[in-house]
C-alpha positions in Angstrom: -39.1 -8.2 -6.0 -40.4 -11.9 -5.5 -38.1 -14.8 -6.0 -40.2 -15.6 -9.1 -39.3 -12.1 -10.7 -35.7 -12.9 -9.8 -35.4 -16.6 -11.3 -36.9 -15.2 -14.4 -35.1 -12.2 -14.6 -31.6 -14.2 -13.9 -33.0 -16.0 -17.0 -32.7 -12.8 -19.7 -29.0 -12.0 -21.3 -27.8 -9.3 -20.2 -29.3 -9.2 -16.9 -27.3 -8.9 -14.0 -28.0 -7.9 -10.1 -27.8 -4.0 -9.3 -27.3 -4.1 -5.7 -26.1 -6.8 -3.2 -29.9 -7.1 -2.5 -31.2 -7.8 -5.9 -30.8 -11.7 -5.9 -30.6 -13.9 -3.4 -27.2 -16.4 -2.5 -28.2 -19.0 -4.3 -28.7 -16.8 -7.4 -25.5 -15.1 -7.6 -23.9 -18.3 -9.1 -25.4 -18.6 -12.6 -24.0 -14.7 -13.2 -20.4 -16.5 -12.5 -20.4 -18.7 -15.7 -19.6 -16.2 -18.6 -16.5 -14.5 -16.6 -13.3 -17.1 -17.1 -9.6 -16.1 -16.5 -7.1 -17.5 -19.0 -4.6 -19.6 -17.8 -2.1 -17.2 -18.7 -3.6 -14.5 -16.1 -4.2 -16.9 -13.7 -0.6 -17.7 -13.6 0.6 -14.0 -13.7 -1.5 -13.8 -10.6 0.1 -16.7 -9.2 3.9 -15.7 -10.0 3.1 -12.5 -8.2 1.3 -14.7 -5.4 4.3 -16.6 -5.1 6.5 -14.4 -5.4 5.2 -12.3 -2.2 3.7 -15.4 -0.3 6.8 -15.7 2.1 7.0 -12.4 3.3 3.0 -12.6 3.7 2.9 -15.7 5.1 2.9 -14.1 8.9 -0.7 -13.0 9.2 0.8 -10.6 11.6 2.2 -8.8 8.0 -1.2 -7.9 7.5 -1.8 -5.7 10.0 1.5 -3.6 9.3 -0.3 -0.6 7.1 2.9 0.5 6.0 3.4 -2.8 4.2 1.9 -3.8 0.7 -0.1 -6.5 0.7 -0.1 -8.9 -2.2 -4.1 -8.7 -2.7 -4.5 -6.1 -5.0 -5.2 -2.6 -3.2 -8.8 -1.3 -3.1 -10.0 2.3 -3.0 -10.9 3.4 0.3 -12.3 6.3 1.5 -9.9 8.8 1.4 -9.5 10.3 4.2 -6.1 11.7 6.2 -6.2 11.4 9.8 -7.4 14.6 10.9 -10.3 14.2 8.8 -11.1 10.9 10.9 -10.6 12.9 14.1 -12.7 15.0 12.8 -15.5 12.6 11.7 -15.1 10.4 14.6 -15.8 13.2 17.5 -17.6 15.9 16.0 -20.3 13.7 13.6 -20.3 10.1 14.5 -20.3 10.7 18.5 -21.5 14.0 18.3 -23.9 14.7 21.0 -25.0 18.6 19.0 -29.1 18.0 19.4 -29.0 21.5 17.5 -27.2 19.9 14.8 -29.1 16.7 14.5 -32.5 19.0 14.5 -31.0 20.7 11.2 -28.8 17.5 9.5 -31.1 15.1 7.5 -31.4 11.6 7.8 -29.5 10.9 4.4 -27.0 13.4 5.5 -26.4 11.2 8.9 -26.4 8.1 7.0 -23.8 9.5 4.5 -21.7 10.8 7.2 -22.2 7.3 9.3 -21.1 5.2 5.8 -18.2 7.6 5.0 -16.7 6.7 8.7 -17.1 3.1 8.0 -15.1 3.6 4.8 -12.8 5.1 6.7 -11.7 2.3 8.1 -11.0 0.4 5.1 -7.4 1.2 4.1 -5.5 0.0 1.3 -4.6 -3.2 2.5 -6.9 -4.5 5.1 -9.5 -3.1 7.4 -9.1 -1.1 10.6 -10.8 -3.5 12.8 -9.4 -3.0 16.5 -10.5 0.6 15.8 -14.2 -0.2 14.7 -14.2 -2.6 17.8 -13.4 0.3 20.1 -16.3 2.3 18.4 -18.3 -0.8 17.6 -21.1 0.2 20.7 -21.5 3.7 19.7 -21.5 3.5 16.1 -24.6 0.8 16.3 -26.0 3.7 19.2 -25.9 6.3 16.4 -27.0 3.7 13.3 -30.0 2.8 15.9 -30.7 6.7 16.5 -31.0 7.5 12.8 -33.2 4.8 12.0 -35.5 5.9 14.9 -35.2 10.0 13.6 -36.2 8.3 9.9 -39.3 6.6 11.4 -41.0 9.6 12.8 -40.0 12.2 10.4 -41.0 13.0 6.9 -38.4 11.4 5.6 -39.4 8.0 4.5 -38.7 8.0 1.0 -37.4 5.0 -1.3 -33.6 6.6 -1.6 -33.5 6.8 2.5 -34.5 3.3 2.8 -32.0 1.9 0.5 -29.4 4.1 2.1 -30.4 2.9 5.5 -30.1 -1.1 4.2 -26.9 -0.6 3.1 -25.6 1.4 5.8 -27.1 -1.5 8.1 -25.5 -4.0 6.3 -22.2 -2.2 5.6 -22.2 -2.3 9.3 -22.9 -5.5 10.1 -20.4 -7.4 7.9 -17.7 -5.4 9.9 -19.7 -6.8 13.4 -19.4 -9.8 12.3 -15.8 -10.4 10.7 -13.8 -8.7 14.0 -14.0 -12.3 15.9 -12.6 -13.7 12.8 -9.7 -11.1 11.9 -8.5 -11.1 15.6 -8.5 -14.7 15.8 -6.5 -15.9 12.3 -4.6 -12.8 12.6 -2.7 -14.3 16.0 -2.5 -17.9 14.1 0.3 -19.0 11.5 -0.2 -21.6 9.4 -1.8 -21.4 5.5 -5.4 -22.1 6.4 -5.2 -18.9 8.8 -3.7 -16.8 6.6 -6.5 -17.9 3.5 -9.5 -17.6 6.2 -8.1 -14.1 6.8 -8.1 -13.2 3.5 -11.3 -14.1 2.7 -12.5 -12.0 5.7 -10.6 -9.2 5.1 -12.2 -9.1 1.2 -15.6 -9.5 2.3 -15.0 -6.5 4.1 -12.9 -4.4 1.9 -15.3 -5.0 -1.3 -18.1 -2.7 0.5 -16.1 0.1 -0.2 -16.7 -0.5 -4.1 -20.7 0.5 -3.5 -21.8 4.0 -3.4 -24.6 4.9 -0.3 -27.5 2.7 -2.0 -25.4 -0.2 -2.3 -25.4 -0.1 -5.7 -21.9 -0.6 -7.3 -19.6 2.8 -7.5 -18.3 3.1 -11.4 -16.6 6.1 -10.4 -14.1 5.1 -7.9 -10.4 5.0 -9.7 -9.4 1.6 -11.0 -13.3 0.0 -10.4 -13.2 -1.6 -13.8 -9.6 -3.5 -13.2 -9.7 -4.2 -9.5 -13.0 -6.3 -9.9 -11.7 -9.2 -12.6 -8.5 -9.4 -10.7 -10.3 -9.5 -7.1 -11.9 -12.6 -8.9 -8.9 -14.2 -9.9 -7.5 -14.0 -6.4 -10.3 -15.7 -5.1 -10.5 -18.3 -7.5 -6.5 -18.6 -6.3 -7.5 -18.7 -3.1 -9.9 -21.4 -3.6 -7.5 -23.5 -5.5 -4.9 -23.1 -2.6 -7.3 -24.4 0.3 -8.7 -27.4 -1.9 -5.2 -28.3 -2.0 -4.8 -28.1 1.9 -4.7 -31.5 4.3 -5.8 -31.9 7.8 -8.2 -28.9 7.3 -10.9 -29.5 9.8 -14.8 -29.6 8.7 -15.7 -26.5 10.9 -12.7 -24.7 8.4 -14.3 -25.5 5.3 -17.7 -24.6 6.3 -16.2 -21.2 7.4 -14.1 -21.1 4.6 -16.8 -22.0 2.1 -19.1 -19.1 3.6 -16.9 -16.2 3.0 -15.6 -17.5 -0.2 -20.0 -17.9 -1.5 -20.2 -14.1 0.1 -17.5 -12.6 -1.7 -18.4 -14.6 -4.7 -21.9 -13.2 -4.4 -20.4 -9.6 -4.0 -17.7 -10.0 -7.1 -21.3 -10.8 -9.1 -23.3 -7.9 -8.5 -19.5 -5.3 -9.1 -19.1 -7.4 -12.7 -22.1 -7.8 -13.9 -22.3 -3.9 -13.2 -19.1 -3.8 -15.5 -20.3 -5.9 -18.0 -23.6 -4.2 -18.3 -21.9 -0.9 -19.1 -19.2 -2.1 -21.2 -22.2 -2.7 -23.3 -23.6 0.1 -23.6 -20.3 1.9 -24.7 -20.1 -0.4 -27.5 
């Protein structure tokens, strides 16, 4: 699709983005105008902000799984630990040539985005663990696209699944600097810029293979408007902040526009169906 067909499609009512690869950035922010939050939700999402904030303040927090986090919980992947034994030795690493010969490419790819989900837990995502695997995980992502090339299997639904999987796995490349370093730091800004990160992260698990949104996970309807009002919170909370160097608010600004971009394409989804029930 051209960037013509986009700026006049972005133009009809009622249309909204399918995918995270439908519209570009800069598109994704006329689809924000027609979703407000009262100010009576806003501050029920502040009181329970507030609240929490003090025990949460400690980035460190974050990383304590057995802890609930004040961002609202996101389905994962469920999967018990076994099953990520299971996944993470016998499919992702495996080195069975007799099993490739016979798995398919979308059956790799689904087995290669269900480990990645994996590592997105309720609260936060598993990224000391999908550092220790980063190198063989983009071995495997790279030996896929490869088997895809040459084989028969080239069709539209493999290529979409092979985008997403590609770019599933590089927003979790890219946000495991950024996690280790602002979850070691204390201080407000830290703890925001880690949130942001974290989100980024945590809202791929809301898109099915295709990277289209996921209607069927539990709760998808009600954990998308709140996830917005967090991050307008969010937003509100670093505006406020002094002494917040320019290299922060660039950073800052980046993952807030990303997860801003991601929010449009899950409630636009939402939208679009809650009209068709009507």
């Amino acid at each position: 699709m051209s960037s013509v067909e986009i700026q006049e499609k972005s133009t009809i009512p009622g249309f909204f983005p399918r995918n995270l690869f439908e519209l570009t950035q800069d598109d994704s922010s006329r689809h924000m105008d027609s979703f407000e939050f009262t100010q009576e939700s806003l501050s029920r999402h502040k009181r329970s902000f507030d609240a929490k904030f003090n025990h949460f303040f400690q980035p460190g927090n974050l990383l304590d799984k057995n802890k609930t986090s004040f961002s609202p919980n996101i389905t994962h992947f469920d999967a018990t630990q076994n099953d990520l034994l299971r996944i993470k030795h016998s499919v992702i690493f495996s080195n069975d040539s007799a099993r490739d010969l016979v798995q398919t490419p979308e059956a790799r790819l689904e087995d290669f985005v269900g480990y990645l989900k994996s590592l997105i837990n309720l609260n936060d995502f598993d990224f000391a663990t999908f550092e220790v695997y980063e190198k063989s995980l983009r071995t495997r992502l790279l030996e896929i696209e490869r088997f895809a090339d040459i084989s028969k299997y080239t069709s539209i639904e493999l290529k979409s699944r092979l985008r997403f999987a590609k770019y599933m796995f590089e927003v979790m490349v890219s946000s495991v600097q950024g996690l280790k370093l602002y979850g070691k730091m204390r201080g407000l800004v830290s703890h925001l810029m880690y949130c942001m990160i974290s989100l980024n992260v945590r809202l791929l698990a809301m898109f099915d293979l295709h990277g289209f949104p996921d209607p069927a996970i539990p709760g998808f309807t009600k954990t998308v408007p709140v996830q917005m009002a967090y991050l307008e919170f969010w937003k509100q909370m670093f505006a406020k902040l002094t002494g917040v160097s320019l290299g922060e608010t660039l950073s800052f600004d980046h993952q807030y526009n990303k997860a801003e971009y991601t929010l449009a394409v899950l409630s636009r989804h939402i939208s679009n169906r809650e009209g068709k029930d009507l």
